[in-house]
PASEBA-1860 file (N, C-alpha, C; in nm, 3 decimals):
! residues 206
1> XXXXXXXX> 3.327/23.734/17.215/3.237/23.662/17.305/3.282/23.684/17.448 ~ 3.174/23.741/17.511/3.211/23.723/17.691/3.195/23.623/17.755 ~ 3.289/23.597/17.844/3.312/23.460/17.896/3.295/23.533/18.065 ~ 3.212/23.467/18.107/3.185/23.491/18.253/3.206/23.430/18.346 ~ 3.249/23.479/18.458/3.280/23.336/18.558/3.171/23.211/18.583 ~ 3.041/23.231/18.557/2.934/23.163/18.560/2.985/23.026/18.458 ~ 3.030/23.107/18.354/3.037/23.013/18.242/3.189/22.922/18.235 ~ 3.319/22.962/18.324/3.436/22.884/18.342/3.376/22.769/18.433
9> XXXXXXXX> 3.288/22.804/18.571/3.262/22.730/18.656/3.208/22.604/18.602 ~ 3.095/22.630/18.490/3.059/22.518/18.457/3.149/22.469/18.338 ~ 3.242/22.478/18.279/3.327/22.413/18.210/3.394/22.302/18.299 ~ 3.426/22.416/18.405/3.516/22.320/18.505/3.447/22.210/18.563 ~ 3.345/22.253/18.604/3.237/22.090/18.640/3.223/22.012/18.549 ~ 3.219/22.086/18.416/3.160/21.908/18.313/3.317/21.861/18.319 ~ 3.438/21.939/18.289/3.538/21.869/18.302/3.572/21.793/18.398 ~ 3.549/21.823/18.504/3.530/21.737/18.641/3.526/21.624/18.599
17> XXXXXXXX> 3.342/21.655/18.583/3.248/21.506/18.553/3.332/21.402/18.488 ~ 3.382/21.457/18.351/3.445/21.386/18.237/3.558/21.322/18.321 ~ 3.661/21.320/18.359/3.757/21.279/18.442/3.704/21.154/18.518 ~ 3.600/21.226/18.600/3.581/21.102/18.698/3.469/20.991/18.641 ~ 3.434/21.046/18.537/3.317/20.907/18.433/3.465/20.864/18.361 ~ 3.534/20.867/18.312/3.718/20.817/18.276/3.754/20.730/18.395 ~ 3.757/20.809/18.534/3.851/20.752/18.641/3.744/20.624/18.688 ~ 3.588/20.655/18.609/3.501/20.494/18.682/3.520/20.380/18.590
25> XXXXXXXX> 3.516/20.421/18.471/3.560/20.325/18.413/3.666/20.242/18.380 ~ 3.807/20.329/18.437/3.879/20.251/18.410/3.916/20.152/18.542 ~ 3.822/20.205/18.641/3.835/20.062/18.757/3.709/19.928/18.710 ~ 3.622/19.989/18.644/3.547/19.884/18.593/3.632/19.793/18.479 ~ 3.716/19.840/18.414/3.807/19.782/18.302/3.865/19.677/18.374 ~ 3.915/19.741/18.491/4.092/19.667/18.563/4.013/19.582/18.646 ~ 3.885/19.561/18.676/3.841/19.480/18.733/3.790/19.387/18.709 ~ 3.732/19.363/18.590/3.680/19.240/18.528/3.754/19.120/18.510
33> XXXXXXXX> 3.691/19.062/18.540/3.700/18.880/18.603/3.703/18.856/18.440 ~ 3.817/18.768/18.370/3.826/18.701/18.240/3.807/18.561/18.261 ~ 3.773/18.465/18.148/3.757/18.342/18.152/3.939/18.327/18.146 ~ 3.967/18.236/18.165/4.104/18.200/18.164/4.147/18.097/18.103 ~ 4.205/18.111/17.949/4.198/18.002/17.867/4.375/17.914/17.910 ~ 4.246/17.792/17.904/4.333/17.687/17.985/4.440/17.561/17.902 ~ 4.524/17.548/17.879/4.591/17.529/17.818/4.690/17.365/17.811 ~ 4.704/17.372/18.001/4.785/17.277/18.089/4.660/17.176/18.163
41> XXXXXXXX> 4.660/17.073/18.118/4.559/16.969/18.232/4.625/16.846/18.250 ~ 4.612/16.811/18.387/4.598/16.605/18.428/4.507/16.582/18.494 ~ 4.499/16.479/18.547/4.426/16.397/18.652/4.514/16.263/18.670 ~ 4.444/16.231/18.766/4.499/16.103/18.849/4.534/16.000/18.775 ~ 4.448/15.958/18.680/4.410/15.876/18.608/4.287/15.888/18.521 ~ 4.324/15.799/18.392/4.232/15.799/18.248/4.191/15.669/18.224 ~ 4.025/15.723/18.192/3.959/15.626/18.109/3.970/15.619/18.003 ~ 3.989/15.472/17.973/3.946/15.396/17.847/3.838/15.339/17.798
49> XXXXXXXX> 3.743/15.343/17.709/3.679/15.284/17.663/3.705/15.240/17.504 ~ 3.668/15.138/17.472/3.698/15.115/17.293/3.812/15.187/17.282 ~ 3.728/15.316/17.147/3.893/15.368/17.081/3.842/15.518/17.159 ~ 3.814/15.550/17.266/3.785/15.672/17.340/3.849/15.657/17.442 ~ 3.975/15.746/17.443/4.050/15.841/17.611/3.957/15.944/17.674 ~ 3.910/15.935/17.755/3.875/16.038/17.863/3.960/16.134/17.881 ~ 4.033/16.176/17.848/4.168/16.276/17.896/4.107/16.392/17.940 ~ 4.258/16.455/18.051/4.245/16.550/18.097/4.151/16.703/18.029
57> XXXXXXXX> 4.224/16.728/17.898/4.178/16.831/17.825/4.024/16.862/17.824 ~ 3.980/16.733/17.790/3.824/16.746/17.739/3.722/16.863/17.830 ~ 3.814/16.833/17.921/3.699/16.945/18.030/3.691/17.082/18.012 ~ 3.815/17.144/17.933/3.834/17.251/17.881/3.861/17.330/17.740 ~ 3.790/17.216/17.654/3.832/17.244/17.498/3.656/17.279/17.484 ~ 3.555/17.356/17.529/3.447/17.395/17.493/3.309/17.286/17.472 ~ 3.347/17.158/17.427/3.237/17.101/17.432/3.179/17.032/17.543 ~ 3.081/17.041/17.569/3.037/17.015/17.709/3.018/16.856/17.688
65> XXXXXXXX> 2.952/16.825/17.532/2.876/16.659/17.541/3.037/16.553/17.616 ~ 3.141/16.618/17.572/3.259/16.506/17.588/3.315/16.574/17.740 ~ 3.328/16.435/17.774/3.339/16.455/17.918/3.507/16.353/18.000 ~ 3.620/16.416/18.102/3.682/16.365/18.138/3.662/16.256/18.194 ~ 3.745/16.124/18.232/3.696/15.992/18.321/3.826/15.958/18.424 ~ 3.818/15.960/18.524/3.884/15.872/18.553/3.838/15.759/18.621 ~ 3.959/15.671/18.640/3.990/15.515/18.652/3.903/15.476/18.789 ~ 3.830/15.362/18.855/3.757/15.394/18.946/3.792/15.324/19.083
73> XXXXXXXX> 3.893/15.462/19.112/3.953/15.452/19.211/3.937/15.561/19.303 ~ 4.017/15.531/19.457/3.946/15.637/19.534/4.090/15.751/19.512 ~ 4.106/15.902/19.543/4.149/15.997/19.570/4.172/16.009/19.426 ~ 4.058/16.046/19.304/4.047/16.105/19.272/4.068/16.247/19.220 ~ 4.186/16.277/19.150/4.171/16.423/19.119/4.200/16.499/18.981 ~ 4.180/16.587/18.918/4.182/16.693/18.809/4.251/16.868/18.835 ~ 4.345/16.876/18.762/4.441/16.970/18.789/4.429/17.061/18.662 ~ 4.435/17.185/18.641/4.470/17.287/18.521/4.609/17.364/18.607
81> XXXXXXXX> 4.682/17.346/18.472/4.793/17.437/18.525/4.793/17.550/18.446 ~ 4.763/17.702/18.506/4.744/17.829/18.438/4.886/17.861/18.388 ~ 4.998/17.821/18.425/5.096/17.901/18.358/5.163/18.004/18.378 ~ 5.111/18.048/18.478/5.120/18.196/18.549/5.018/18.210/18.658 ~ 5.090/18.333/18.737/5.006/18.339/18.831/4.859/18.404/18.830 ~ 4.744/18.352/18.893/4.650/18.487/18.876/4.564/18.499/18.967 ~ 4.451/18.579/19.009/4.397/18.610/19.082/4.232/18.537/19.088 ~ 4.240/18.436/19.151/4.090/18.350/19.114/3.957/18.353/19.133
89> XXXXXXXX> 3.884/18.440/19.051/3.732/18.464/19.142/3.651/18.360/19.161 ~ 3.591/18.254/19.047/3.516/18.233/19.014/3.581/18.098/18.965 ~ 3.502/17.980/19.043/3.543/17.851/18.925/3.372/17.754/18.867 ~ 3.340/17.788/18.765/3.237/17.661/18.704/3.231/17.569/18.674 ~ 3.146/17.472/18.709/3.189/17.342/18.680/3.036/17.306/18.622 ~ 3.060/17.206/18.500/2.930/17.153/18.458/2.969/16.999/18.419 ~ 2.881/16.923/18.449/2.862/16.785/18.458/2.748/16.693/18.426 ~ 2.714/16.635/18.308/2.608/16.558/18.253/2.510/16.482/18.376
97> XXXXXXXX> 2.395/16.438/18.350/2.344/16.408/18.423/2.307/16.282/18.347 ~ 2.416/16.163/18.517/2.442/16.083/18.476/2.472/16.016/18.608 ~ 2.366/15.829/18.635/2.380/15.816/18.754/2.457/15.754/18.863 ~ 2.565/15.765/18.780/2.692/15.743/18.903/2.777/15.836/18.933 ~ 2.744/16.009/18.915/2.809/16.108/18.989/2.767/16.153/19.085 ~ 2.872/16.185/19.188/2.832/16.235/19.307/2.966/16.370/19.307 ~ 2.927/16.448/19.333/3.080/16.568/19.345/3.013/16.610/19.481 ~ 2.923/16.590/19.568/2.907/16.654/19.692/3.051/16.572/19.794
105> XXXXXXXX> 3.129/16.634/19.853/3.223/16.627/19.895/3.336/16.679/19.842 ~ 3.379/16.714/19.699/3.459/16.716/19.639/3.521/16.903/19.724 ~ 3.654/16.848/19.650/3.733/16.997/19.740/3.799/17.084/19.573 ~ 3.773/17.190/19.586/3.853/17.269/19.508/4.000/17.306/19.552 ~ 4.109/17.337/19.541/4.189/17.357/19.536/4.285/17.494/19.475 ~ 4.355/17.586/19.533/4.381/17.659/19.408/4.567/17.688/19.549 ~ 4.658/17.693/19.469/4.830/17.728/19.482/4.905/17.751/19.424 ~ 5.043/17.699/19.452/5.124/17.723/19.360/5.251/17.620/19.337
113> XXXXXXXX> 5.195/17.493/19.399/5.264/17.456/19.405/5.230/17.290/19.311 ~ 5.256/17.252/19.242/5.211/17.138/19.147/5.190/16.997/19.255 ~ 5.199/16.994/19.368/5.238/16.875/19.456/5.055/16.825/19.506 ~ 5.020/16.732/19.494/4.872/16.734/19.509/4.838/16.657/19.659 ~ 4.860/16.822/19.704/4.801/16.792/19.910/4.688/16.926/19.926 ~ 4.650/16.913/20.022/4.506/17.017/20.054/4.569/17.018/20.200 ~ 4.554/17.185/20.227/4.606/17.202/20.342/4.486/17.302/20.350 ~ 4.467/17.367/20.478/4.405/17.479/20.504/4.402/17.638/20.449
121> XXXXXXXX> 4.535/17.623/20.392/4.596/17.752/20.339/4.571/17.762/20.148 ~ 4.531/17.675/20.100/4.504/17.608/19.957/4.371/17.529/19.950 ~ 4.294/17.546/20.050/4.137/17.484/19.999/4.053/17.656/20.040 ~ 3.964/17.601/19.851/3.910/17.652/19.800/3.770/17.678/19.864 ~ 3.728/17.573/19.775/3.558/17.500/19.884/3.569/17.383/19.872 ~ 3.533/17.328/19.953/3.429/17.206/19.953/3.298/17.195/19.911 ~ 3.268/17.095/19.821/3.087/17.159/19.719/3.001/17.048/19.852 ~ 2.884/17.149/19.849/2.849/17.030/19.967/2.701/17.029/19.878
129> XXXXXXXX> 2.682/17.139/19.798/2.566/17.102/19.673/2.600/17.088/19.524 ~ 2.545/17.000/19.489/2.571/17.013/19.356/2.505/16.995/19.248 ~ 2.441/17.045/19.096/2.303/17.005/19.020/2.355/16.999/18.924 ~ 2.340/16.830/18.910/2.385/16.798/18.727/2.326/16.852/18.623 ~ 2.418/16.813/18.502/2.298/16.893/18.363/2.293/17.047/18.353 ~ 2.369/17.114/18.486/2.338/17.285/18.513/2.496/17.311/18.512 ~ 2.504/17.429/18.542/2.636/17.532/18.545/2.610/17.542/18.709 ~ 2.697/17.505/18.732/2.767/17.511/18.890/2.886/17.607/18.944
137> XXXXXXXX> 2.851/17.729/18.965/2.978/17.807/19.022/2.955/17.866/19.143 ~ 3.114/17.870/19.185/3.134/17.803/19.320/3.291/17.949/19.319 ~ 3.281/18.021/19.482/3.361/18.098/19.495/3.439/18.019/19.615 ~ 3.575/18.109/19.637/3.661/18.031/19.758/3.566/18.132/19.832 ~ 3.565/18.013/20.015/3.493/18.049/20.099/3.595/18.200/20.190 ~ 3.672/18.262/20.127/3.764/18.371/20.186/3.763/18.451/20.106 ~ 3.689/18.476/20.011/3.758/18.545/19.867/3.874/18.485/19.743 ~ 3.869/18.579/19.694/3.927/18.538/19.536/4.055/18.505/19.604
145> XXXXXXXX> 4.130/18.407/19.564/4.257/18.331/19.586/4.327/18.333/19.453 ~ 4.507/18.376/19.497/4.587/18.354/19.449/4.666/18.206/19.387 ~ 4.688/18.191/19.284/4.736/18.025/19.264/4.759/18.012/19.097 ~ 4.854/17.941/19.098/4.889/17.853/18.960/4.798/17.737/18.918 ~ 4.764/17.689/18.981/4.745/17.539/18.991/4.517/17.561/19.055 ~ 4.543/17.543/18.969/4.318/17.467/19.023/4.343/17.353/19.029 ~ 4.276/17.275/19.137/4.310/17.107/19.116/4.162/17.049/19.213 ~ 4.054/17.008/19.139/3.949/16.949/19.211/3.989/16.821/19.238
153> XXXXXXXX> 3.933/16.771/19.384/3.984/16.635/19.462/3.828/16.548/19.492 ~ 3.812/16.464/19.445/3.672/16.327/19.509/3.791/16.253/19.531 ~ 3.763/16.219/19.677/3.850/16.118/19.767/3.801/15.955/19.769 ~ 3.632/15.997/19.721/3.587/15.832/19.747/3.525/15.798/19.601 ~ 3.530/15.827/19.504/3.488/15.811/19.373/3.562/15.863/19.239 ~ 3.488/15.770/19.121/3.567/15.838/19.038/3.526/15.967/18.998 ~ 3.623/16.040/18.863/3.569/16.210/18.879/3.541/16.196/18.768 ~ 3.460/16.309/18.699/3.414/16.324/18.593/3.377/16.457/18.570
161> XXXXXXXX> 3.378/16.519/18.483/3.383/16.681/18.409/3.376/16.677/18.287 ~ 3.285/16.733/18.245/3.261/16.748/18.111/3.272/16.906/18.105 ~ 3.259/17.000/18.212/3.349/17.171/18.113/3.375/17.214/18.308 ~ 3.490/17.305/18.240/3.576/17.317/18.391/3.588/17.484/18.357 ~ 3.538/17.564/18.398/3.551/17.783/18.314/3.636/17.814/18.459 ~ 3.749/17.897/18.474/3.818/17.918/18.575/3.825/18.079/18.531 ~ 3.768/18.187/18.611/3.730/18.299/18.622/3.860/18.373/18.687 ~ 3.941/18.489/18.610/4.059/18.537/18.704/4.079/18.671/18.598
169> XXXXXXXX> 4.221/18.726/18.731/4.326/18.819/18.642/4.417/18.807/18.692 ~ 4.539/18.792/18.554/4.662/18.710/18.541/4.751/18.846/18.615 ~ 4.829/18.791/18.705/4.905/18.877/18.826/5.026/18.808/18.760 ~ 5.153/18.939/18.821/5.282/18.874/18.800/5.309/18.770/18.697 ~ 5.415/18.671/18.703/5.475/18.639/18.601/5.359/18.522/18.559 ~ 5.433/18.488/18.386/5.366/18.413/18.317/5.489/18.311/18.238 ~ 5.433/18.171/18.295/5.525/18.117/18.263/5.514/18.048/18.091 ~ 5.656/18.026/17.967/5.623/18.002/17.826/5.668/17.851/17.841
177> XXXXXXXX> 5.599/17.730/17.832/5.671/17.605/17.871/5.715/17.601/17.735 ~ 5.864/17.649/17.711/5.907/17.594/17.589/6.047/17.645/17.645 ~ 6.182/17.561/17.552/6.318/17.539/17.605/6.387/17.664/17.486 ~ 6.401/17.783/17.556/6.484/17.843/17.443/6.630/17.917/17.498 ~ 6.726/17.980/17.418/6.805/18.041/17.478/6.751/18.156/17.585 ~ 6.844/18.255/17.623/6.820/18.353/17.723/6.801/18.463/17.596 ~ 6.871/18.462/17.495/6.858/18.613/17.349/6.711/18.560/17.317 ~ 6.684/18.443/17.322/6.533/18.383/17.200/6.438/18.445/17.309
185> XXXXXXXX> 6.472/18.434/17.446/6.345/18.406/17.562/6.293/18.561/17.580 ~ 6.423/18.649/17.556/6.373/18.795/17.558/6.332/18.858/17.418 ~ 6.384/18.814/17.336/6.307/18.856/17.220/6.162/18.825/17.202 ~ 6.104/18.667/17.243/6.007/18.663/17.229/5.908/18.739/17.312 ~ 5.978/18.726/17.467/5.855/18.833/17.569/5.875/18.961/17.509 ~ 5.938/18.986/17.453/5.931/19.160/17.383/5.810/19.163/17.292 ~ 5.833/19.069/17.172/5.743/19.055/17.101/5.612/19.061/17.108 ~ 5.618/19.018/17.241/5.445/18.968/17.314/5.382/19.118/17.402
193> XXXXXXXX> 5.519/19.199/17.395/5.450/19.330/17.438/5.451/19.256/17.636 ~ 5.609/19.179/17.674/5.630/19.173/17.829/5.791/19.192/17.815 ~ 5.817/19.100/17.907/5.987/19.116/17.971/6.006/19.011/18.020 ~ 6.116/18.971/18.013/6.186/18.850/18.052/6.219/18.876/18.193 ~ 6.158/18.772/18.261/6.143/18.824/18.453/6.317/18.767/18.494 ~ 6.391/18.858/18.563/6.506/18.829/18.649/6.465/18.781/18.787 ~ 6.463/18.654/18.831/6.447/18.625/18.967/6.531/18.621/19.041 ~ 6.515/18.673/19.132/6.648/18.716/19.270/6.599/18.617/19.386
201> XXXXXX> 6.520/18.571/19.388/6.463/18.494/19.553/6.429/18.372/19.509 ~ 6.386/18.295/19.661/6.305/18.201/19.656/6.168/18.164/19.640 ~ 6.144/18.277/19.672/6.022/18.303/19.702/5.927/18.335/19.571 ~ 5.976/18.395/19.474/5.941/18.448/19.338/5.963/18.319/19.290 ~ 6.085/18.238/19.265/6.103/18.106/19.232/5.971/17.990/19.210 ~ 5.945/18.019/19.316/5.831/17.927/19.394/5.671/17.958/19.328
END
């Protein structure tokens, strides 16, 4: 068989092609925004009713009908702790429609630090709209933000959430809240297909 330069040239172009339909997809891969299963929750304070806790969790265990409460007091707030660090696009919030909520004012929050203050450098948004009964998502007004910690704040009411979806990709370390040796702690991040992080700073600490 004769092989002509006509005919390498176009090998070499579909191979091209092939490469760079490879090199698009794998930024479409590394880019996708995951739901971020949430694991760590509080709030300020819990309702009681009868033999029903309002607790933190409810906002993030999938069912929408059961909904968090707190106590009805003012500064208000609801925290997920991711566990690790990650990169935050996207936070949803959905809430029954029901007529003593108000979330217009409420502040999102996203850091790294578990201490519950809102500074300029750690607010998210402020919702200044909001539609019960619907899916409400809401981006930081700078772009996707770095943080451990999501923590929504109502300063003059109580809060309420019935499903909380926190949209990311998990950056740097991931923390295992469980007490083991230093041999158990690396065997297990092995296991998990990571590494047991050596911290040298404060700053990584933090």
């Amino acid at each position: 068989m004769l092989v002509t330069n006509e005919n390498r040239l176009q090998e070499g172009e579909t191979v091209r092609m092939m490469w760079s339909l490879l090199f698009m997809s794998l930024i479409i891969v590394s880019n996708t925004q995951n739901l971020i299963k949430v694991e760590k929750t509080s709030q300020s304070s819990t309702f009681t009713y009868g033999s029903v806790t309002y607790s933190s969790e409810r906002a993030v265990v999938g069912n929408w009908a059961q909904c968090t409460d707190t106590n009805a007091r003012n500064n208000s707030w609801w925290s997920a702790d991711l566990l690790g660090l990650y990169e935050i696009y996207n936070i949803m919030i959905y809430i029954i429609n029901q007529s003593n909520i108000k979330m217009e004012g409420a502040q999102i929050v996203i850091g790294n630090s578990s201490e519950k203050t809102i500074s300029t450098s750690n607010l998210c948004k402020t919702i200044t709209n909001f539609t019960l009964n619907k899916n409400n998502t809401f981006q930081c007004d700078g772009g996707s933000m770095w943080g451990r910690y999501v923590t929504i704040y109502l300063q003059t009411r109580i809060l309420i959430l019935c499903e909380v979806q926190i949209y990311g990709i998990r950056k740097g370390l991931m923390l295992i809240p469980e007490n083991r040796t230093w041999l158990d702690s690396l065997i297990y991040c092995r296991d998990h297909n990571m590494d047991l992080a050596y911290i040298h700073d404060n700053e990584t600490q933090a």
